[in-house]
N, C-alpha and C positions, 0 to 999 in steps of 0.2 A: 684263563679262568674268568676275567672280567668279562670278556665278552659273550659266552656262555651262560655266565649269571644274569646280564644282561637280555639276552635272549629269551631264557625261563625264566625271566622276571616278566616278560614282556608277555610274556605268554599265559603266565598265570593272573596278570593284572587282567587282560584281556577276560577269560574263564569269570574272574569274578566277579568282571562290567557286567556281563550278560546274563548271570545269574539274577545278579543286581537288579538290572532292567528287568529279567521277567519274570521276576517276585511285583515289581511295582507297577508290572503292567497287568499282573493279575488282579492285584490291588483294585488299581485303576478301572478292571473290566469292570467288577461287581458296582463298584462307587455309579459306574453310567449307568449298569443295567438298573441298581437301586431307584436313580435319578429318577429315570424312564417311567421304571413302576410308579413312582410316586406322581408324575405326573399326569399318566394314563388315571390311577386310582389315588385321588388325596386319601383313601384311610389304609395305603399301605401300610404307613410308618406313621409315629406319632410325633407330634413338636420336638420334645427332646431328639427320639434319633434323626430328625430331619435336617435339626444343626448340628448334628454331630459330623450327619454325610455330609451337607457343608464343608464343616471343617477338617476331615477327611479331602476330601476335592481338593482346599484349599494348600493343604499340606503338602497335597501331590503336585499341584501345579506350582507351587513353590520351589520344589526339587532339584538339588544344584544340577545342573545340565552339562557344567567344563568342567572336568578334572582339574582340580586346584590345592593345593596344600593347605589351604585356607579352609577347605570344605569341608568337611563329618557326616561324611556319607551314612558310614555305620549309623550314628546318631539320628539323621533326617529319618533311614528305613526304619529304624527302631520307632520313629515318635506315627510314622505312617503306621506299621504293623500293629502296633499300641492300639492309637486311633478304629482301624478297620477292625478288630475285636471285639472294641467299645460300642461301635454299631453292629456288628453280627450277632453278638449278644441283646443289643436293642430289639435288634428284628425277630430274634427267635427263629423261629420255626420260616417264618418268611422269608430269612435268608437263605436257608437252606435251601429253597422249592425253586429259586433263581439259577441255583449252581448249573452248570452244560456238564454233561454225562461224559464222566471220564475218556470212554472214546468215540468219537464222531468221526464217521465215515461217511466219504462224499461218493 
């Protein structure tokens, strides 16, 4: 039994890294492409959402990166996710026109 539990333990931690990861990498995409825009066009975004994406980036690059008992993953995604709403809603409509089309064929 222990080592079975072990097993799907192992297996389900893994599932929810990777979830994990690529919620934040989503994240993360919009925060660069934002970036990008705003640097191409200063009146993408205004002051306010500009430090917002800031502090979005900053959040994300802050992101515990080792599994440690110590860490609150849950927590860090939450204040990230928090965060990128606070600017999607900044940008409005301009957030939206950045998104990539659900499917992309090469």
């Amino acid at each position: 039994g222990e080592t079975l539990g072990l097993i799907e333990g192992g297996e389900l931690g893994l599932k929810s890294g990777i979830a994990l990861g690529e919620e934040l990498a989503s994240i993360k995409g919009d925060c660069l492409a934002w970036t990008h825009l705003e640097l191409i066009d200063p009146t993408f975004c205004s002051a306010r959402a500009s430090n917002s994406l800031k502090s979005l980036e900053e959040l994300i690059d802050s992101f515990p990166r080792t599994n440690s008992k110590d860490e609150d993953f849950v927590h860090a995604l939450a204040r990230c996710k928090a965060k990128h709403k606070v600017v999607r809603a900044l940008l409005g409509e301009r957030a939206k026109e950045t998104r990539a089309p659900a499917s992309l064929e090469f």
